[in-house]
Gaussian input, Z-matrix of N, CA and C with variables (Angstrom, degrees):
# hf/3-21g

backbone

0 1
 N
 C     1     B1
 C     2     B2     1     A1
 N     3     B3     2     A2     1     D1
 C     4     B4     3     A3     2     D2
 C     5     B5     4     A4     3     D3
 N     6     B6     5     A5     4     D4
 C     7     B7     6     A6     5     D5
 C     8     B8     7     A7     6     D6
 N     9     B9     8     A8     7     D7
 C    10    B10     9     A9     8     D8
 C    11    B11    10    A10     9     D9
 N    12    B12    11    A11    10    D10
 C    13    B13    12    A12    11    D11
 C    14    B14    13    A13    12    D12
 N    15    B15    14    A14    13    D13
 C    16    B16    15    A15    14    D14
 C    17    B17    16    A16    15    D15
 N    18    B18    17    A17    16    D16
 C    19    B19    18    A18    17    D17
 C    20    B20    19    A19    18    D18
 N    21    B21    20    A20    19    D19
 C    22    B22    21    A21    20    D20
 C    23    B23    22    A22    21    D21
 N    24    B24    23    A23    22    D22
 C    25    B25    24    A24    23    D23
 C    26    B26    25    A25    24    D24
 N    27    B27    26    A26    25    D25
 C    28    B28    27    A27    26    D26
 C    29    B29    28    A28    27    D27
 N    30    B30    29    A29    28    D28
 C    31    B31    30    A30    29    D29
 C    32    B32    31    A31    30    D30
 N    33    B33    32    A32    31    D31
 C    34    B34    33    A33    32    D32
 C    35    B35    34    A34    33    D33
 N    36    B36    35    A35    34    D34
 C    37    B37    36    A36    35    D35
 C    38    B38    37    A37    36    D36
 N    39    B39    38    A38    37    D37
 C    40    B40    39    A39    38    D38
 C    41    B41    40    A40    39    D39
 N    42    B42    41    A41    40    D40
 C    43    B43    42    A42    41    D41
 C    44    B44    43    A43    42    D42
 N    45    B45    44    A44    43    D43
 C    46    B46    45    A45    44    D44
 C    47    B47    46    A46    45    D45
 N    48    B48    47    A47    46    D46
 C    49    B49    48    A48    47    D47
 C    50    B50    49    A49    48    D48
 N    51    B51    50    A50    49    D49
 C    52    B52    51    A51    50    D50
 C    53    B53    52    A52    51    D51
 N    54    B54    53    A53    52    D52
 C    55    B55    54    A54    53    D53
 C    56    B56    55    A55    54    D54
 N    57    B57    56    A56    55    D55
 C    58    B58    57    A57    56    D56
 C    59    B59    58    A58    57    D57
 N    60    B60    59    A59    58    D58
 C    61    B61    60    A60    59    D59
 C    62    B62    61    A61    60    D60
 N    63    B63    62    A62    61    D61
 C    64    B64    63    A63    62    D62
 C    65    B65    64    A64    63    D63
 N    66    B66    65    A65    64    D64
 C    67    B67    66    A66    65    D65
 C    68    B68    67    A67    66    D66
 N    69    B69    68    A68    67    D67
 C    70    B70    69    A69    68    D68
 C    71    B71    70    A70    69    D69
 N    72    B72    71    A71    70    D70
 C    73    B73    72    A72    71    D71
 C    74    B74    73    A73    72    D72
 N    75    B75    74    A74    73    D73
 C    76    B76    75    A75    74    D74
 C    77    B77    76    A76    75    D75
 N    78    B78    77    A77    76    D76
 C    79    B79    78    A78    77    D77
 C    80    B80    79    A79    78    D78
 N    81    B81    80    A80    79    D79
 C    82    B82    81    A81    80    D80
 C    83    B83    82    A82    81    D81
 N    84    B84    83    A83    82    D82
 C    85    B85    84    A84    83    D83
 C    86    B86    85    A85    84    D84
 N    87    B87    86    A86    85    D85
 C    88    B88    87    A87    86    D86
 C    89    B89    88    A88    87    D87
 N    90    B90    89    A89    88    D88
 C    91    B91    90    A90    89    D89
 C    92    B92    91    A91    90    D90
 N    93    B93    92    A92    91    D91
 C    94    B94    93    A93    92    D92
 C    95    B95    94    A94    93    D93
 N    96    B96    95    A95    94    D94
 C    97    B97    96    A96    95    D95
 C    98    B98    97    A97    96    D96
 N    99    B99    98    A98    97    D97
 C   100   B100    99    A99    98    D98
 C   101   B101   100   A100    99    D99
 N   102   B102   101   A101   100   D100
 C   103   B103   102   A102   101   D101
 C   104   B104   103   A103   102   D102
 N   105   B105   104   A104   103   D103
 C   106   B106   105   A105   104   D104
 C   107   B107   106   A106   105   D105
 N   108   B108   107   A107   106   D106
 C   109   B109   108   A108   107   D107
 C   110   B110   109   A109   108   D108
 N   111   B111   110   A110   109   D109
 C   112   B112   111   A111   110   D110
 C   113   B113   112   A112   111   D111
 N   114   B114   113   A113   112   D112
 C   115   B115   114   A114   113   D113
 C   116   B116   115   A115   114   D114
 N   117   B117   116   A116   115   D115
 C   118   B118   117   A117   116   D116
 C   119   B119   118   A118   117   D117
 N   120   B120   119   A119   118   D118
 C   121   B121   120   A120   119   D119
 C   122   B122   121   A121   120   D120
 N   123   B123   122   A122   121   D121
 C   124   B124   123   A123   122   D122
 C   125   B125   124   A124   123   D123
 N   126   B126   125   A125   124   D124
 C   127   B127   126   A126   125   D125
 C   128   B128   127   A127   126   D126
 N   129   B129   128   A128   127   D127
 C   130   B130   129   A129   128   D128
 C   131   B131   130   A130   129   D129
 N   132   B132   131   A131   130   D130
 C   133   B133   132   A132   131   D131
 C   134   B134   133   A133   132   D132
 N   135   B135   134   A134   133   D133
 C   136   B136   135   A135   134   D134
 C   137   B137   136   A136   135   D135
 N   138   B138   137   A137   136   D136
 C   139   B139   138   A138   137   D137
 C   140   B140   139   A139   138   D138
 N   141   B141   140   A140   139   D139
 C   142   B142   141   A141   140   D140
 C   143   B143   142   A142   141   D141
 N   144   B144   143   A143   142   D142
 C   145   B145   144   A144   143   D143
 C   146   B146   145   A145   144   D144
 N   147   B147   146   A146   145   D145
 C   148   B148   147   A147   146   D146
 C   149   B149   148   A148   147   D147
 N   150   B150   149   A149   148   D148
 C   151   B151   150   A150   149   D149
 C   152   B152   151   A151   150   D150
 N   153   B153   152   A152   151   D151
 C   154   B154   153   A153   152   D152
 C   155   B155   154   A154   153   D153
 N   156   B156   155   A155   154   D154
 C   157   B157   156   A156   155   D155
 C   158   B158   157   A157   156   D156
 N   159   B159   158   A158   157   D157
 C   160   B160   159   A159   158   D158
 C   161   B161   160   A160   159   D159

   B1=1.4355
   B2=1.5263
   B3=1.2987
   B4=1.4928
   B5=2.0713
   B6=0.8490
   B7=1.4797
   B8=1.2688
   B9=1.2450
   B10=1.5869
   B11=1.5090
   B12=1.1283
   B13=1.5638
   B14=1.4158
   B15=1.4633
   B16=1.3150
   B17=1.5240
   B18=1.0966
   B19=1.5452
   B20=1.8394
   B21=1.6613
   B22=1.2362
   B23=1.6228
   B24=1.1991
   B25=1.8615
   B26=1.8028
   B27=1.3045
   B28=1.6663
   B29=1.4882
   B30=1.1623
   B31=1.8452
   B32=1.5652
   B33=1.6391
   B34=1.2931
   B35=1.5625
   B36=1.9831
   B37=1.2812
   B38=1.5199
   B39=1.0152
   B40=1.9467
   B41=1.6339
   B42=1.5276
   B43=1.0102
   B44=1.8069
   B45=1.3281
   B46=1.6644
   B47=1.4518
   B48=1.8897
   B49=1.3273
   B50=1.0906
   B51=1.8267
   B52=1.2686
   B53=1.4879
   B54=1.3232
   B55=1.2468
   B56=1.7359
   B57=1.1216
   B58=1.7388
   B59=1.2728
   B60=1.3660
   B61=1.4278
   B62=1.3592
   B63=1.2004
   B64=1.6081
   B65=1.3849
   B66=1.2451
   B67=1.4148
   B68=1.7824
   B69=1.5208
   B70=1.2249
   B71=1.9993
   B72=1.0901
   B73=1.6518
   B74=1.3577
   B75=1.2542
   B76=1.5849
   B77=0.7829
   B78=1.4461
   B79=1.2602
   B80=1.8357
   B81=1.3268
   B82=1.3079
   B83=2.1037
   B84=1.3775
   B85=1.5139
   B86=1.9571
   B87=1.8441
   B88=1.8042
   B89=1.3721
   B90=1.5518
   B91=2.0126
   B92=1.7106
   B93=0.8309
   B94=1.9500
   B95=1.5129
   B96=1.3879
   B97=1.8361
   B98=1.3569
   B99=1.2653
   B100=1.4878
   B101=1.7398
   B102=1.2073
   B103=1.3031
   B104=1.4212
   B105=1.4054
   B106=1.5635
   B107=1.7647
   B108=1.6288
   B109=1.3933
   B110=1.6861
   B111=1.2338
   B112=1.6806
   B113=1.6312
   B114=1.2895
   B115=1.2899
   B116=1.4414
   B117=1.2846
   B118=1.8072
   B119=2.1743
   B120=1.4813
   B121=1.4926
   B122=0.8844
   B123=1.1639
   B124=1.6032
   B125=1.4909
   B126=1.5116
   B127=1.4006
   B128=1.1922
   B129=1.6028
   B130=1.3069
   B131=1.2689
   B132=1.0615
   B133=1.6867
   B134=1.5379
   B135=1.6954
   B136=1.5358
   B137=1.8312
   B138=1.4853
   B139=1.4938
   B140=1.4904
   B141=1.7621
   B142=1.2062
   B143=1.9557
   B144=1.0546
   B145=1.3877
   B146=1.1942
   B147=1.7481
   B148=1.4650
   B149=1.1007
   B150=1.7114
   B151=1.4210
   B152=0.8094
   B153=1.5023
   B154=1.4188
   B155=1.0708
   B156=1.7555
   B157=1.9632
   B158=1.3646
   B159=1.5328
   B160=1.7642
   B161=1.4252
   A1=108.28
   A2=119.20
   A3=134.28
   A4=112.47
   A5=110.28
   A6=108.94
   A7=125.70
   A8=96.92
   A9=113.04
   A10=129.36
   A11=131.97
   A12=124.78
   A13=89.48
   A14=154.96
   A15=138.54
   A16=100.78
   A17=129.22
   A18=151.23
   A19=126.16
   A20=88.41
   A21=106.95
   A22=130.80
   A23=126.57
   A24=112.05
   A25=109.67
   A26=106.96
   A27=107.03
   A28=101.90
   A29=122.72
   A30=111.61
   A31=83.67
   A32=119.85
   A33=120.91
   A34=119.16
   A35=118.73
   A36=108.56
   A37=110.32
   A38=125.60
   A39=117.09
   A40=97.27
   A41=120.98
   A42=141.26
   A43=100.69
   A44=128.87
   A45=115.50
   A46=129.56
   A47=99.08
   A48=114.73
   A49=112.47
   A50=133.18
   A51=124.06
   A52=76.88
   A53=113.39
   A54=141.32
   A55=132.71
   A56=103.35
   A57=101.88
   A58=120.54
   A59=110.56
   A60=111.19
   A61=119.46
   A62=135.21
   A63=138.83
   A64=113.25
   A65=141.23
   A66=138.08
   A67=99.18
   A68=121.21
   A69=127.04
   A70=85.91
   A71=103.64
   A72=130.51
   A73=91.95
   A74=124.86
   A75=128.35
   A76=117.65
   A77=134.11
   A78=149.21
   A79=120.71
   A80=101.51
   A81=85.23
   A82=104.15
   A83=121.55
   A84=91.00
   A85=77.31
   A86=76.16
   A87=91.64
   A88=90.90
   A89=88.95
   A90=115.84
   A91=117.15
   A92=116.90
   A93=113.04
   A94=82.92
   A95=143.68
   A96=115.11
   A97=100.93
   A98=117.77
   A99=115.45
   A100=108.95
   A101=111.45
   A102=107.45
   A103=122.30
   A104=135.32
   A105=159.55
   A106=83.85
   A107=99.23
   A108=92.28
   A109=94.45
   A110=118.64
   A111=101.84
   A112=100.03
   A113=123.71
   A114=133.40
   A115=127.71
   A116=100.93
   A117=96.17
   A118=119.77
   A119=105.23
   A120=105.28
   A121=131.25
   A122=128.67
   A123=128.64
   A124=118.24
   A125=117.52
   A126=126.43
   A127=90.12
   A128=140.63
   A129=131.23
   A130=123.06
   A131=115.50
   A132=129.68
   A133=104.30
   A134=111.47
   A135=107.65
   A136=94.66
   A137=124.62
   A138=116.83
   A139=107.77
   A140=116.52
   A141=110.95
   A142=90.36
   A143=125.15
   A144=131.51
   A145=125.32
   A146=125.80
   A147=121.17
   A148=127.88
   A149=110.71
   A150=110.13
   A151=122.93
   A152=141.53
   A153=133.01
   A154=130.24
   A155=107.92
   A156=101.70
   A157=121.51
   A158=109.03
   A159=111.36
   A160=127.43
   D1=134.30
   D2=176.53
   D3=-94.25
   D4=124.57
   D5=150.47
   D6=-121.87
   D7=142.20
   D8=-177.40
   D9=-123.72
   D10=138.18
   D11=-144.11
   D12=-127.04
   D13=88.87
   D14=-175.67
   D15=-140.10
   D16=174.46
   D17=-171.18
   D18=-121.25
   D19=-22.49
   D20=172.48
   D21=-79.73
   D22=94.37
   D23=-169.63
   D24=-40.20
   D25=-44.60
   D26=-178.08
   D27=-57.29
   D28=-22.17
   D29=-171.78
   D30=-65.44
   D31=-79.91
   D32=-141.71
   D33=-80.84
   D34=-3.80
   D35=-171.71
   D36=-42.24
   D37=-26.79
   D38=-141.23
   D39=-97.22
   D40=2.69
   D41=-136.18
   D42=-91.86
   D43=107.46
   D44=169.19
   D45=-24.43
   D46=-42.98
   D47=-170.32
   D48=-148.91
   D49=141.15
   D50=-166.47
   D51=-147.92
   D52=131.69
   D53=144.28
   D54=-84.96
   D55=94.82
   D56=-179.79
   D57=-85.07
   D58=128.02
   D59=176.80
   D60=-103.60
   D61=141.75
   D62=165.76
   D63=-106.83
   D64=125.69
   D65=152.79
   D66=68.13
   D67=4.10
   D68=142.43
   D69=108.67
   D70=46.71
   D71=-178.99
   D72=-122.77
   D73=135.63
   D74=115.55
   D75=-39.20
   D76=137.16
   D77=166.01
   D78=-135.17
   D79=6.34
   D80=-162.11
   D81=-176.40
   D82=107.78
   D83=-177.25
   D84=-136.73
   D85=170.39
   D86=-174.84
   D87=147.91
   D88=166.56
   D89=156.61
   D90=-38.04
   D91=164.44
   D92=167.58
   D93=-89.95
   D94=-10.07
   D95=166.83
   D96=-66.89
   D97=-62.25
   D98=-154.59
   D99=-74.73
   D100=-28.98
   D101=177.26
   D102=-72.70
   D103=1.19
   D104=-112.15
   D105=-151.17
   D106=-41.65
   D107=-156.32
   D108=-94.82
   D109=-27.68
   D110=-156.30
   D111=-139.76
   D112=24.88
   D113=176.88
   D114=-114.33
   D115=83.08
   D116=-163.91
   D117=-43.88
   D118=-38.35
   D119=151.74
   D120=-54.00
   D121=-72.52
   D122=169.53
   D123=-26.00
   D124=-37.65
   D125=-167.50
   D126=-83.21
   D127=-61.97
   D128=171.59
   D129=-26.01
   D130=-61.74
   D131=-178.07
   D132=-52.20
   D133=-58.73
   D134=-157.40
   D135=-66.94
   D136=-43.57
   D137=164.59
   D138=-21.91
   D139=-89.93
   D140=-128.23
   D141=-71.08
   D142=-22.71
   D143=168.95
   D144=-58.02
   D145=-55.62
   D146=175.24
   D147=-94.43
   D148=-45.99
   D149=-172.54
   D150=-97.34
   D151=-9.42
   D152=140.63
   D153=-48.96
   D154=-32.03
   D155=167.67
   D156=-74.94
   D157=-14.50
   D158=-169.92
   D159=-87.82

């Protein structure tokens, strides 16, 4: 098993499991599909990260 500690959505899409943290909470675990879909953080993050640069 690998862990990975990054900030970047492109580090972890490819990722089995992504754990999101807020204010050093879990808030949130899954795929970047499902988390994309029903994770109000995650959606923040992948914003100010993807689709504002694209």
């Amino acid at each position: 098993m690998k862990v990975i500690v990054a900030q970047r959505v492109s580090t972890v899409m490819d990722a089995d499991v992504i754990l999101v943290l807020d204010d050093g909470r879990v808030v949130g675990q899954g795929t970047h599909d499902e988390l994309a879909k029903s994770n109000a953080v995650y959606q923040e993050i992948i914003d100010s990260q993807l689709r504002k640069g694209a």
